[in-house]
Structure formats: structure tokens, C-alpha cells
VEXBA-880952 format. One record per residue (C-alpha): residue number from 0; x, y, z. Coordinates in nm, 4 decimals, always signed. Example, Ala and Ser with C-alpha at 12.3 -4.5 7.8 and 13.67 -1.06 7.14 Angstrom:
2
  num      east     north        up
    0   +1.2300   -0.4500   +0.7800
    1   +1.3670   -0.1060   +0.7140
//
This chain:
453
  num      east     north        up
    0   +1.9097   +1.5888   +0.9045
    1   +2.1736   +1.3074   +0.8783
    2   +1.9500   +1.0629   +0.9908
    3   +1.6861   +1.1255   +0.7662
    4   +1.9426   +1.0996   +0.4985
    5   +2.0402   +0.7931   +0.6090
    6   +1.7095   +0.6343   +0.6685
    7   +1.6356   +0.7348   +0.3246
    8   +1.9230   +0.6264   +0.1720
    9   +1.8656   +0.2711   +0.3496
   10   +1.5009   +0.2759   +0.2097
   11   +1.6610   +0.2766   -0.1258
   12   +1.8727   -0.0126   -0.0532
   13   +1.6204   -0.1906   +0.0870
   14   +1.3712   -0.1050   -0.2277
   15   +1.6456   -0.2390   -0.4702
   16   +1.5669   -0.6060   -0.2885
   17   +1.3597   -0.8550   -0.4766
   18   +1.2857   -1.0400   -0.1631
   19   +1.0354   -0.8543   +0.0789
   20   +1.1844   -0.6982   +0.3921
   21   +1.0723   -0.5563   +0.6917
   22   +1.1736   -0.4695   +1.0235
   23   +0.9872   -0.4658   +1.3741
   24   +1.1045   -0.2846   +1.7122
   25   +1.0677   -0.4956   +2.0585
   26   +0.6795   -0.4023   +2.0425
   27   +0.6395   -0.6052   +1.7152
   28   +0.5793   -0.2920   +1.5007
   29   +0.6758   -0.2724   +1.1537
   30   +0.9705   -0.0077   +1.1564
   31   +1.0251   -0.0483   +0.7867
   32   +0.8699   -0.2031   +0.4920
   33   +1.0414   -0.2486   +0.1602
   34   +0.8596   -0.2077   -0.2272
   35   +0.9173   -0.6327   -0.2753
   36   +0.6877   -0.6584   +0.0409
   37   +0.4247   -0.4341   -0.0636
   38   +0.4612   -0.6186   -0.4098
   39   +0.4206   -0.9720   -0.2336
   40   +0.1523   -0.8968   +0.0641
   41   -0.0697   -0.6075   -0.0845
   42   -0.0121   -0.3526   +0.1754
   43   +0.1495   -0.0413   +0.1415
   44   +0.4487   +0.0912   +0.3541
   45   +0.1993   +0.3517   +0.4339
   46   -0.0245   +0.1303   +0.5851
   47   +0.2056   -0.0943   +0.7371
   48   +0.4677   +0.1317   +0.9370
   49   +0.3604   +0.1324   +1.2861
   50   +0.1326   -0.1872   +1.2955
   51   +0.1996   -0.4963   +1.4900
   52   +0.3405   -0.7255   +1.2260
   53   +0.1151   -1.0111   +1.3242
   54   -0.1708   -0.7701   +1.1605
   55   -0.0002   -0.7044   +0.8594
   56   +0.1785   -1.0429   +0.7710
   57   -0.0227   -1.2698   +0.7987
   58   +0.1322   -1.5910   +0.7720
   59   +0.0636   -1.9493   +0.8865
   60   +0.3645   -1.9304   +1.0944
   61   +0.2522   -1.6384   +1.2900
   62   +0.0575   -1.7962   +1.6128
   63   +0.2783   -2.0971   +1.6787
   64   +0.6075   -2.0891   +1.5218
   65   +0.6640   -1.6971   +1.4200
   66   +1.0153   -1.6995   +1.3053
   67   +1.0946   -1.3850   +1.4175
   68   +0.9851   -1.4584   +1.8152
   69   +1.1975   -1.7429   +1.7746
   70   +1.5168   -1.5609   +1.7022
   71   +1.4512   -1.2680   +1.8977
   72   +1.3989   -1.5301   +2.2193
   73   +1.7595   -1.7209   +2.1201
   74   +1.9480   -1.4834   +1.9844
   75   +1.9967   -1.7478   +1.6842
   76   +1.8744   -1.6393   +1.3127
   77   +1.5865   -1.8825   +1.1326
   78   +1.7220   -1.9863   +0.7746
   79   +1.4753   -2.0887   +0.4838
   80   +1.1489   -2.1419   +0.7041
   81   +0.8489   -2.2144   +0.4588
   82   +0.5102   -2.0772   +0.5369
   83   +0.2590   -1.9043   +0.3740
   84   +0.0729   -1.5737   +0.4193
   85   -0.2685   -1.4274   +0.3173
   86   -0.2535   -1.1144   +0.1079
   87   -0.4713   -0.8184   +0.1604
   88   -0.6851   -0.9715   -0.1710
   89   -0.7378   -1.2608   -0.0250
   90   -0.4862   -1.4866   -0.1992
   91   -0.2454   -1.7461   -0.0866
   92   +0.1277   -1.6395   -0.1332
   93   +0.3954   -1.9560   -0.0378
   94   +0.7068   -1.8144   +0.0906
   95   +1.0460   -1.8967   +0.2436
   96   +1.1301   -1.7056   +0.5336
   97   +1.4623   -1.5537   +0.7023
   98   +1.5222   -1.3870   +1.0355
   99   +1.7805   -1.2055   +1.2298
  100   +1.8037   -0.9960   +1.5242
  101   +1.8405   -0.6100   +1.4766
  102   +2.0947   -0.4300   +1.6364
  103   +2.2405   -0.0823   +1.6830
  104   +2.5792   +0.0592   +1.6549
  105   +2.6377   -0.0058   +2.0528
  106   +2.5599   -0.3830   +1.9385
  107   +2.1939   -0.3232   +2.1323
  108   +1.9455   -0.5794   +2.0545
  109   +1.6485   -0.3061   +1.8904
  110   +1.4051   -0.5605   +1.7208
  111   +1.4515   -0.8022   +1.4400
  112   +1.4810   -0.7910   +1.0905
  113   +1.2805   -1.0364   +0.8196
  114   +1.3290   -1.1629   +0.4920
  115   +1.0742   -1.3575   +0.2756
  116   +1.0705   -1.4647   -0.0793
  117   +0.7395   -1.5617   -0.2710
  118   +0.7563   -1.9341   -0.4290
  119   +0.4045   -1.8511   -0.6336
  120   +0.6424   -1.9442   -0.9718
  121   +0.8451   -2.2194   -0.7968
  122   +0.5485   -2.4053   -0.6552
  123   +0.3459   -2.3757   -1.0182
  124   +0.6585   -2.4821   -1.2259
  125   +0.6733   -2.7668   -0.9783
  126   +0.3161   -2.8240   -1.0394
  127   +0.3453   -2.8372   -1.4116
  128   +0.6845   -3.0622   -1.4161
  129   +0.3996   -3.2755   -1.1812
  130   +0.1532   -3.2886   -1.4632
  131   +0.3961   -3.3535   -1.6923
  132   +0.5862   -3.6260   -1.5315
  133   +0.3279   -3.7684   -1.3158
  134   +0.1047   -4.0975   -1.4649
  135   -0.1451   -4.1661   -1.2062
  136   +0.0360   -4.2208   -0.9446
  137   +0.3749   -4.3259   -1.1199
  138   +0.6510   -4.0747   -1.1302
  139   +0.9384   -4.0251   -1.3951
  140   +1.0485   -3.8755   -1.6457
  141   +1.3133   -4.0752   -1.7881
  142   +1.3361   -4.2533   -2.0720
  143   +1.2514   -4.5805   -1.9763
  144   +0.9399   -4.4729   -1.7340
  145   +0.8508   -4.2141   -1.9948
  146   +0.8225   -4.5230   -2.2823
  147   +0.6242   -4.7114   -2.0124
  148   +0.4117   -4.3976   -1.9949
  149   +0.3467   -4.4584   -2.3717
  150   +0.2200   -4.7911   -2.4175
  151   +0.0440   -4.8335   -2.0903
  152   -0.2973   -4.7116   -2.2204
  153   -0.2935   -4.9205   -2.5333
  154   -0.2341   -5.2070   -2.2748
  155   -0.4799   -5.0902   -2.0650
  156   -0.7589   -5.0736   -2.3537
  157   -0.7013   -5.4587   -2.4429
  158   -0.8181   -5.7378   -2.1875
  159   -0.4822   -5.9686   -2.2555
  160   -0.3215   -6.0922   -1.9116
  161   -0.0032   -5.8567   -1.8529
  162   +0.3192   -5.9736   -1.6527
  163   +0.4959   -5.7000   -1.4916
  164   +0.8410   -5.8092   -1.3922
  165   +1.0825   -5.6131   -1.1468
  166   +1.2820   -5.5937   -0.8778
  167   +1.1006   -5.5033   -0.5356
  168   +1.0039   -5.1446   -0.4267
  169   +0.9540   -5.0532   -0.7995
  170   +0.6127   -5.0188   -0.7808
  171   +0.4468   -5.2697   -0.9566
  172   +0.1418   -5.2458   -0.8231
  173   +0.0984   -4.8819   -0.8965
  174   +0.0990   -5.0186   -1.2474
  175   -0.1002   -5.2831   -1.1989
  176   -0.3613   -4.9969   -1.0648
  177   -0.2899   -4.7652   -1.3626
  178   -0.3645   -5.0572   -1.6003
  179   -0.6756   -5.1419   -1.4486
  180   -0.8418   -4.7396   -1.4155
  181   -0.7505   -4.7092   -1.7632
  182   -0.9500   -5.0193   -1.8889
  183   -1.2838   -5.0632   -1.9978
  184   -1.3387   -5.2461   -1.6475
  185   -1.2571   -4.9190   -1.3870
  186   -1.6008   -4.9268   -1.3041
  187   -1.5586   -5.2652   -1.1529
  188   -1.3447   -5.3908   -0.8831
  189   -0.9535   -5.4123   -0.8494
  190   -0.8341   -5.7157   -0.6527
  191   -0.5400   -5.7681   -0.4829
  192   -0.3639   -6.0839   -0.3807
  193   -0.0156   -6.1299   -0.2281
  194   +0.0303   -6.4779   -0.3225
  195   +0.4222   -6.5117   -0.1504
  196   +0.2331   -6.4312   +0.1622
  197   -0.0400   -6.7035   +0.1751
  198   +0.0153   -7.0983   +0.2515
  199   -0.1321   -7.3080   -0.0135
  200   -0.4621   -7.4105   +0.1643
  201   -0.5073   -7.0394   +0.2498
  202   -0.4443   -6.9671   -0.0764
  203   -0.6629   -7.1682   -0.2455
  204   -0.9472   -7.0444   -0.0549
  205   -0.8388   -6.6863   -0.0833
  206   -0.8366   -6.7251   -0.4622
  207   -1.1208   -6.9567   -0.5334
  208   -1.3578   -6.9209   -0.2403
  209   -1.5029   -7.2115   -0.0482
  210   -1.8495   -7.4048   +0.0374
  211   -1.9804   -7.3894   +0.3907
  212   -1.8292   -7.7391   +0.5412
  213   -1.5657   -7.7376   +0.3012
  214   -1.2826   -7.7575   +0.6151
  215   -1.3298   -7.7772   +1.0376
  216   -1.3658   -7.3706   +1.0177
  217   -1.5839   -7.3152   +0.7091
  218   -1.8836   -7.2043   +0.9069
  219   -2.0838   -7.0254   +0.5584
  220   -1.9894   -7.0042   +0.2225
  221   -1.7489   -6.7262   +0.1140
  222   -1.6493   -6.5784   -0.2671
  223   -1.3065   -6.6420   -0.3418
  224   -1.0999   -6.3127   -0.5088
  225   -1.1425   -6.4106   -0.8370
  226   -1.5515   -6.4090   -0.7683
  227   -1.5282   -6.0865   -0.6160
  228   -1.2981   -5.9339   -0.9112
  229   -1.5869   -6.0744   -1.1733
  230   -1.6311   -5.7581   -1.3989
  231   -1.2895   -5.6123   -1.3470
  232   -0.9175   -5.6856   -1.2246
  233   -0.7150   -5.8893   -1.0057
  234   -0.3681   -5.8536   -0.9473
  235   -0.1386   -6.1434   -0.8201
  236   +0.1206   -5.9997   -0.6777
  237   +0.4448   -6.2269   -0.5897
  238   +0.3298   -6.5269   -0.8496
  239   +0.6753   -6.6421   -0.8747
  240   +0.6150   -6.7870   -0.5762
  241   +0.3557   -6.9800   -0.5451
  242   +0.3329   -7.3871   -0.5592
  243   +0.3502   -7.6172   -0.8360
  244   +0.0069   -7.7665   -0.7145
  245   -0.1519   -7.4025   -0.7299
  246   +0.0373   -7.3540   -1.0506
  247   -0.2074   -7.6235   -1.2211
  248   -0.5308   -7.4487   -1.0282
  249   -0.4150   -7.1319   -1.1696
  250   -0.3668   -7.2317   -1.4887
  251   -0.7414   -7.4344   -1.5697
  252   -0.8734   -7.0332   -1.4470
  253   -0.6540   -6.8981   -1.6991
  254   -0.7888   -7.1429   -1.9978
  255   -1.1314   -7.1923   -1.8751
  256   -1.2204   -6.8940   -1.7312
  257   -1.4268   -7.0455   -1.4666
  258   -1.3374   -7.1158   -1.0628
  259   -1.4065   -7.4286   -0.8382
  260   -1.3998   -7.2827   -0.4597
  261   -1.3140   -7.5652   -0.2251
  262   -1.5937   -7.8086   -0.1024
  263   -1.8085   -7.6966   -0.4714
  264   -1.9191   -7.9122   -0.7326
  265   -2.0551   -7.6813   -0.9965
  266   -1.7531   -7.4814   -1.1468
  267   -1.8541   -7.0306   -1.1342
  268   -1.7634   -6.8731   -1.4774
  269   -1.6000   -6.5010   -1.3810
  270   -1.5167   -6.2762   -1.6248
  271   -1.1913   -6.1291   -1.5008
  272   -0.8890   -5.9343   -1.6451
  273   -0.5252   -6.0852   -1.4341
  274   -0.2420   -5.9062   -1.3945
  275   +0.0193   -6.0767   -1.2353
  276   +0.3765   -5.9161   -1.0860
  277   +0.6734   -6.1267   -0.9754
  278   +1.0447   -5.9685   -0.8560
  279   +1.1854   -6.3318   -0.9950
  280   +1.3242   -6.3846   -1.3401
  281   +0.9888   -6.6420   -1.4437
  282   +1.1978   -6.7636   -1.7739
  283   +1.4844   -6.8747   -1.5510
  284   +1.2288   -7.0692   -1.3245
  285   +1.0944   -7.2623   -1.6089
  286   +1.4347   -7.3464   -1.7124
  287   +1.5031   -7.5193   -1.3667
  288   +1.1688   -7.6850   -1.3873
  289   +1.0557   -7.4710   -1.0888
  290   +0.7788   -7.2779   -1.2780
  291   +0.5333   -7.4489   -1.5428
  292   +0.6064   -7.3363   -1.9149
  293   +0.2421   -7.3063   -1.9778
  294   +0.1369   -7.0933   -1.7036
  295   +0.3956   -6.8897   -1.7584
  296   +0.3103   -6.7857   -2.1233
  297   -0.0337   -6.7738   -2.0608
  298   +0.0398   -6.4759   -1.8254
  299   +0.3167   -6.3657   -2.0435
  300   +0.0731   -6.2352   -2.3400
  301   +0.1899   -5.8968   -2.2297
  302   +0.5289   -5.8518   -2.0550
  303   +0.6120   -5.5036   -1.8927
  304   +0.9736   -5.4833   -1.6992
  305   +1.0318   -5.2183   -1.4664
  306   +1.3460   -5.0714   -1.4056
  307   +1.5137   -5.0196   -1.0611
  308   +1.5606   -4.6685   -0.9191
  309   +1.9671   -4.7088   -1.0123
  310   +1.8762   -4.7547   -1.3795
  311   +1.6568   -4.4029   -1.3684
  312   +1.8482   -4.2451   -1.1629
  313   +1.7692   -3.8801   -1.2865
  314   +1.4256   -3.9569   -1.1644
  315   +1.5325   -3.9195   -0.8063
  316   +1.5071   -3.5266   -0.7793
  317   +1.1683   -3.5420   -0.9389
  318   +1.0673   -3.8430   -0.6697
  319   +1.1892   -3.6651   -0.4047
  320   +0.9767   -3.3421   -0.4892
  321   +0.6868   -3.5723   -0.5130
  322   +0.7779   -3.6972   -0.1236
  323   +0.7804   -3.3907   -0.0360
  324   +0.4671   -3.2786   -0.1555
  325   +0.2764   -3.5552   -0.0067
  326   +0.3958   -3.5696   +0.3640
  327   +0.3959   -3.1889   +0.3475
  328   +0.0126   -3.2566   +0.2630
  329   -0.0276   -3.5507   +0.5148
  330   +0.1894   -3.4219   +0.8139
  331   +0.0613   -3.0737   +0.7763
  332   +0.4114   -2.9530   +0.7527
  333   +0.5750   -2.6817   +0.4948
  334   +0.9175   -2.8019   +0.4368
  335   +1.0255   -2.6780   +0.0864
  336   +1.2619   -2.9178   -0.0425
  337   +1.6192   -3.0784   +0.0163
  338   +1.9415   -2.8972   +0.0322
  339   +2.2019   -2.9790   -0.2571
  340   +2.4004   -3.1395   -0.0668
  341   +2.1257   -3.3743   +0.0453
  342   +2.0199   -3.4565   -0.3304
  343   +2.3372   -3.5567   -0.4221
  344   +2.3643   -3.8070   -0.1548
  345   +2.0469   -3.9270   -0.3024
  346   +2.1587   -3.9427   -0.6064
  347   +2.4485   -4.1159   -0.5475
  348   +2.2762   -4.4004   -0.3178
  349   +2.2642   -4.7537   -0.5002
  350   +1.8966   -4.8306   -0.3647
  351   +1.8853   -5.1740   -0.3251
  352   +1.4897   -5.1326   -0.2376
  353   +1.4010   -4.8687   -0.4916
  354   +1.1715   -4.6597   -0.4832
  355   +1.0561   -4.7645   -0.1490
  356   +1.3305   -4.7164   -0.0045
  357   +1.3956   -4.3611   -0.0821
  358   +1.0121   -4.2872   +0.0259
  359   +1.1311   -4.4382   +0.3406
  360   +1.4709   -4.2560   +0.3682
  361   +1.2290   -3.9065   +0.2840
  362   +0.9785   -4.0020   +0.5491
  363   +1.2415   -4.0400   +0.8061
  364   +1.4322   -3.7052   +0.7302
  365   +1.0815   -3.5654   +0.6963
  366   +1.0002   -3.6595   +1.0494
  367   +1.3240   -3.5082   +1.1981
  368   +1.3301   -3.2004   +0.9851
  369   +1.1085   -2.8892   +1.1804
  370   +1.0790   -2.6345   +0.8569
  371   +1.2834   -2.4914   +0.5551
  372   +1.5168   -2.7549   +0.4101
  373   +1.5857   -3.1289   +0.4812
  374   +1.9713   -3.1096   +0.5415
  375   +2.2368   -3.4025   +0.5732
  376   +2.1949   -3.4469   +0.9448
  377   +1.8164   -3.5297   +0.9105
  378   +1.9010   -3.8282   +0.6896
  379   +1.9259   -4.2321   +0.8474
  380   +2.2834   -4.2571   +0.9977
  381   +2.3591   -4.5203   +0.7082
  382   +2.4275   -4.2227   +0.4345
  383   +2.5479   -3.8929   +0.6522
  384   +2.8944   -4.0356   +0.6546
  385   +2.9836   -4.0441   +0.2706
  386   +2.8244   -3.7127   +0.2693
  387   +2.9994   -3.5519   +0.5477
  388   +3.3398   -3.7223   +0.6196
  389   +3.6144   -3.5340   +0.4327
  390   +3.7113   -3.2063   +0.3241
  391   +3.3806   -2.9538   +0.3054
  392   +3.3709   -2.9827   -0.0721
  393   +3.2095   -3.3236   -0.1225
  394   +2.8720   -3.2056   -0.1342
  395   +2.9429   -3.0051   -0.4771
  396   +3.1790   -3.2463   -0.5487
  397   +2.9268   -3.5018   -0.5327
  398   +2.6894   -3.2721   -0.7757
  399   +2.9359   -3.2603   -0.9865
  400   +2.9648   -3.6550   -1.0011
  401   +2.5973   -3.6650   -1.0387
  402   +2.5621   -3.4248   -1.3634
  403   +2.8564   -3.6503   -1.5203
  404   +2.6923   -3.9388   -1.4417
  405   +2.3652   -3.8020   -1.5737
  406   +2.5102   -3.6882   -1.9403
  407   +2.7337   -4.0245   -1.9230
  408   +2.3951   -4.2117   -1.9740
  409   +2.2516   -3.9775   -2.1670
  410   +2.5220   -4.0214   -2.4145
  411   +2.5211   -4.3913   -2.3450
  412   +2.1570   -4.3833   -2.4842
  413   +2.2261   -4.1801   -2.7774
  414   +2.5027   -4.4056   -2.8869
  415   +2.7300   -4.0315   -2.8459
  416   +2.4466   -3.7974   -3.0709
  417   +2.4685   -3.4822   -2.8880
  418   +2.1695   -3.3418   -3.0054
  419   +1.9255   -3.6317   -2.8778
  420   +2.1322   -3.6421   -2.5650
  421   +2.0768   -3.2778   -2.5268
  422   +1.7079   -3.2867   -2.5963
  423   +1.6855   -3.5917   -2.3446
  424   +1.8750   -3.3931   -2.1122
  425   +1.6696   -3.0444   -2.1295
  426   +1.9540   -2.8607   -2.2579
  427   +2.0966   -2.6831   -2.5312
  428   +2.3554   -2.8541   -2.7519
  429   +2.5769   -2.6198   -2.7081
  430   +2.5219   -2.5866   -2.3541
  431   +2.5919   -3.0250   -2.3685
  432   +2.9136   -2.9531   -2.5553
  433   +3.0441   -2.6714   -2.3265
  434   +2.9587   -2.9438   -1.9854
  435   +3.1372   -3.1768   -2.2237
  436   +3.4658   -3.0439   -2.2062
  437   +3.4445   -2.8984   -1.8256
  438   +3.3880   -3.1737   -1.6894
  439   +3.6296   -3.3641   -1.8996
  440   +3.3428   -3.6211   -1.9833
  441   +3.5152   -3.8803   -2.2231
  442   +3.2333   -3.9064   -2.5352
  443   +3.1651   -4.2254   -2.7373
  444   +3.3637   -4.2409   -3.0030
  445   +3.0905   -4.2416   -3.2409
  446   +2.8653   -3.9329   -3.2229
  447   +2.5357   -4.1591   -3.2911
  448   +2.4536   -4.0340   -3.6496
  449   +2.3314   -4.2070   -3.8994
  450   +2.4230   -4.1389   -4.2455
  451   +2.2179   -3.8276   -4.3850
  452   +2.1326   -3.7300   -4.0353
//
């Protein structure tokens, strides 16, 4: 009679859970089943008491890596393993996953116990701040990648040669691809040239073509890139640094629209939209005489500058989501995120390569991390010590630096006004004002208003 009253009274604990639990005996049969797993999987307690738990959760976990044969073989509980399972409708159901061994009063090993949580709402907010945030490829959602958001398709729609200037690893050439599938010209071809990587003979040829004799090697004729773009785009990556000679070449394309390739006689009109990219400041080039002034406003018509990852940095968390969508997707992996901890070492990086270097700082922790969350000692050697020397607080400490620093340019922005700060920020006002003062943030003396605001 007492145990029945205690098995029932530890059904209603376990009912009062919004995370599904169940527990298995050394067989693998489901010895309990709470309401938040019937909820999540579909199956009643009824029909899942007794059954090997393979039968009844089935997850993608469950052949190779079942969480709770791994604890149950070391002794040692799984923490925040990602998986997903297959409802008795049919659907897919993401969850994160817990296990621990089960024991009796006499400290007996009896079976093992399992927690799971469904991450259907996580995973579709996720998706939506995606949709939202997401241009093309490009990914931000601060204010200077959201204004670039803004005019890119009225840029796109004209045919005037664009200059996109930034520091490497910003990804210019995602832009340079945006700009061209959101032209008149997507049908047509996108071509891309590196022109830092090329000598100027190989160069020349790459960009213009050549006749068949032209040089010792020039067995047949072959279309240089700006023949093969005819119709649609090409992009010149690196054109701070090509040649004064190939400056001049350049330039007759740009104001005659036609090419020469090496060896020809007969100059080839080619209808072609350029967009060139350079991580050099072009104006200061032209002031040392290194850079011709009228090449470089004839690709100047349009001018977009791209910022470095340090000057967005509140685009990191939404970057790093993105990272981990992807090599989830091309590893075949379900790792569900970075800890806290993790993101504010991220955040508090200076990035010298940008945005390809945190893909490449992701990647790596990717590789090392087997399931649930990517945690300090999966990151490159070069940024666990700042987050793990010292006392065991500088992980929230760090978050703490990283939400200052956040409404510190927020305010910075705003000239001080609160309420666009707020708005920029995704909170309330009030909720601003209360951070404010708990964090001892010290405001602008100005609070941004203009008169009659």
C-alpha cells in the first residue's frame, strides 16, 4: 500500500514537469512515462509502460549514439544532447536530451532515467529571426547591415558600376552576388576575378581573352572574363591591386565598353555590369599617385562600405546561429547552439578577419564538439584563456560586459534617445532605463531629442 502511494505520488511530480520524462529498467523498458512525454511523442503512458524504449522513442540518436546506453555503460550522465524523434503522427519533434543513471535506496544501479525538451518553438523563432535578418546570403541585423539591406535592391535594379569597399573577411563578394541576382541580368552569368592573385600577363588574358598564337602557349583562341560575363556581371575582386599598366586597359573597357584580347585586332563590344571590391582605402591611393583618379571614379558611381564584424558586433549571436545551422546541415550533426559562456567570448573577440574568421573559429569548435552545446574547451587555444583564467565568474561577467557594451552603442547611435535606443535594441524603454541604472551605464548627456519630439 505504501508503495503504491508513493509511486503515485511520484507520478504526480513527474506530471507537474514540462520537459518529458521517462524511465527504463536494465531491459530497456519504459518503467514510467510522464504527461510532457505523451504531450511531445504521441503515445500514451498506457501504451508505453512496458515497451522497449527504442520502440516508443524514436529518436535519431537511438541506433548509434542512444544517450541513455551511453550513461548506463560509464556511469557518467549526458547533458543537452540534441536529436530528434518521430512522433506517433508522423511528425518531426527537435529535442535536447538529458540522462542519468537510476538508482535505489541501497545506491543499486536499476536502469536510467531521461529527460527531453521539445525545441519545435525554439527552432521556428530561430527560423523567423532567419527570415528576418537573413538577405540572401548576408546576415545582420544591425543597423548598419540592416541600411545596407535597404538600398541594395535599388542598386541592384540600376546597371551603374558599384565599389564595395571593406576590410577582408567581410564578405564582399556575398554582396557582389546579392547585387547581381537582384538585377535585371540574374539570368546571365556572374564572373569572378581575383585580380591581387593574377600577374599582369595572366591577367590580361584572364580578363580580355587571347588569339590563338598570341604567346609560346596560346595553342586556340580563348574568351577572356569579360566575354564570358557579356549579358550579366563580373566582379573584380582585390582591384586595389592591380598595375598601373592594367589600370589604363581597365579603364578604355570601362569608357568604351568593348575588349581587345591579346594577339586581336578587331576590338569585341560586351555588354557587362562591373562590380569591383578592394580592402584598400582607393581615395588614399590616388592621393599617393598609386591609383589613377579616373579609373577610380569611373568605378566609384556607386560606393558601398562594409563594416567589420567589431563595428556590428551584436550581429555575432545571430552569425553564430547561422554557423550553426549550416555545418549542422553539412556535417550531419545536431549540435544546438553555444553555451553563454562561449558567446561572450565571441563577443568580446576583436576579429581582425571578420566574419571569416569567426566561421572559422565555429567550424573548428564544430569539429571538436560531439552533441548538445559548443563549450569553452572546444574553442582554438588562442581565446580559452581570457575565458577561463580567473575566478569562475568571468563568463557572466563577460555577459555582463557584452550587454553594456551593446546599449553603450546603442545609445552612441541615438545621440542618448532612449526610446530609439530601446526600439534598436528590442526592448522596452523602461526595461532600457531599469539596465541603465544596474549596470551603472554612464548616458550621453543629451538624451537625443529634438525639440517637439
Amino acid at each position: 500500500m505504501l508503495e503504491k502511494t508513493i509511486g503515485k505520488r511520484q507520478d504526480v511530480i513527474l506530471d507537474s514537469i514540462n520537459e518529458g520524462v521517462f524511465t527504463v529498467d536494465l531491459d530497456w523498458r519504459i518503467t514510467s512515462f510522464n504527461l510532457a512525454a505523451e504531450r511531445i511523442t504521441g503515445v500514451t503512458r498506457q501504451e508505453a509502460i512496458g515497451q522497449p524504449c527504442c520502440e516508443v522513442f524514436r529518436a535519431s540518436i537511438c541506433e548509434n549514439a542512444c544517450a541513455l546506453k551511453q550513461t548506463l555503460g560509464t556511469g557518467k550522465p549526458v547533458v543537452n544532447a540534441t536529436a530528434h524523434i518521430i512522433t506517433n503522427g508522423g511528425g518531426r519533434v527537435p529535442i535536447r536530451i538529458s540522462t542519468a543513471e537510476l538508482k535505489n535506496a541501497d545506491g543499486q544501479v536499476i536502469g536510467g532515467v531521461e529527460t527531453f525538451q521539445d525545441l519545435s518553438q525554439i527552432e521556428q523563432l530561430q527560423k523567423e529571426l532567419t527570415k528576418q535578418y537573413t538577405f540572401e546570403d548576408i546576415v545582420g541585423r544591425s543597423p548598419a547591415m540592416m541600411q545596407l539591406f535597404e538600398v541594395l535592391p535599388q542598386i541592384a535594379e540600376s546597371s551603374s558600376t558599384v565599389l564595395i569597399q571593406g576590410p577582408s573577411g567581410t564578405g564582399k563578394e556575398l554582396f557582389a552576388r546579392a547585387i547581381h541576382n537582384l538585377s535585371p541580368r540574374k539570368g546571365k552569368p556572374l564572373i569572378t576575378v581575383n585580380c591581387g592573385a593574377l600577374p599582369d600577363t595572366l591577367l590580361e588574358s584572364e580578363l580580355f581573352g587571347h588569339k590563338a598564337g598570341a604567346f609560346t602557349d596560346a595553342k586556340r583562341d580563348k574568351p577572356g572574363r569579360f566575354a564570358l560575363a557579356d549579358g550579366g556581371t563580373i566582379f573584380l575582386d582585390e582591384i586595389g591591386d592591380i598595375s598601373q599598366a592594367m589600370q589604363v586597359r581597365l579603364l578604355r573597357v570601362l569608357q568604351e565598353r568593348v575588349v581587345e584580347p591579346l594577339g586581336g585586332v578587331e576590338p569585341i563590344p560586351v555588354d557587362v555590369r562591373v562590380v569591383a571590391a578592394t580592402n584598400k582605402d582607393l581615395h588614399e591611393l590616388v592621393r599617393k599617385s598609386e591609383f589613377r583618379e579616373d579609373l577610380y571614379y569611373r568605378i566609384m558611381v556607386i560606393r558601398l562600405d562594409l563594416p567589420g564584424l567589431k563595428q556590428r558586433r551584436e550581429d555575432i549571436p545571430l552569425l553564430v546561429e547561422h554557423m550553426v545551422a549550416r555545418f549542422n546541415r553539412l556535417q550531419g550533426k545536431d549540435i544546438a547552439g553555444v553555451t553563454d559562456e562561449v558567446l561572450a567570448r565571441l563577443m568580446d573577440h576583436d576579429y581582425p578577419g571578420n566574419v571569416r574568421e569567426l566561421e572559422n573559429i565555429v567550424e573548428q569548435a564544430f569539429v571538436l564538439c560531439r552533441g548538445g552545446l559548443i563549450q569553452l574547451h572546444h574553442l582554438p587555444p588562442e581565446l580559452r584563456p581570457a575565458a577561463t583564467s580567473g575566478s569562475t565568474e568571468s563568463g557572466p561577467m563577460s555577459l555582463i560586459t557584452m550587454e553594456k557594451h551593446l546599449i553603450n552603442e546603442a545609445l552612441r547611435r541615438h545621440g542618448g534617445n532612449r526610446k530609439r535606443a530601446s526600439h534598436d535594441l528590442g526592448i522596452d524603454t523602461s526595461t532600457l532605463y531599469r539596465k541603465i541604472k544596474a549596470l551603472r551605464i554612464d548616458t550621453p548627456k543629451t538624451d537625443g531629442r529634438r525639440r517637439g519630439q
